[in-house]
C-alpha positions, -999 to 999 in steps of 0.1 A, spaced: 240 517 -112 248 481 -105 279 460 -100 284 424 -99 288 412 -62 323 391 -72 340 427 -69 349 428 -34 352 463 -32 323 492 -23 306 503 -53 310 537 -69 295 558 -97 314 569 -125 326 600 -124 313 612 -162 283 595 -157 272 622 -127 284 645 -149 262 636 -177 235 634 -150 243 668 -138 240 685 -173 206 671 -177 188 669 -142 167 697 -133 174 694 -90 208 682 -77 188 664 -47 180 638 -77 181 601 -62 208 576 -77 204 544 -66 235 516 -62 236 479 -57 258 448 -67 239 418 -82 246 383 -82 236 360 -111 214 386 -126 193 395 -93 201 426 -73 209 417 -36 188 442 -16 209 446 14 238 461 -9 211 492 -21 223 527 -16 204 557 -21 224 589 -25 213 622 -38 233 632 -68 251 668 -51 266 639 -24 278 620 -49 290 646 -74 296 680 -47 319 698 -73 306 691 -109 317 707 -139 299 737 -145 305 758 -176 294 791 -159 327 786 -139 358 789 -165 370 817 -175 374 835 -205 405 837 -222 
């Protein structure tokens, strides 16, 4: 995920994009990397990495609603 630098504020990951990245990944402990760019060029001392379950503790899981 990237976000222009001009935004002063810390950058986050969608919410329904974790989620779509929960449904498909096969190990929460997947790696999502972040970082702002400016002009088209990532600036390297704004790269996260984060595992996905820190990101996302409490996804939607199916499994977990209840039957009406």
């Amino acid at each position: 995920m990237v976000m222009n630098a001009n935004k002063q504020r810390k950058s986050r990951v969608c919410g329904a994009y974790l989620q779509y990245i929960h449904d498909f990944a096969i190990n929460p402990k997947i790696k999502i990397v972040i970082a702002k760019s400016l002009a088209g060029k990532v600036l390297f001392d704004t790269v996260e990495v984060k595992t996905l379950e820190e990101l996302f503790p409490s996804p939607y899981r199916s499994e977990n609603c209840r039957k009406a």
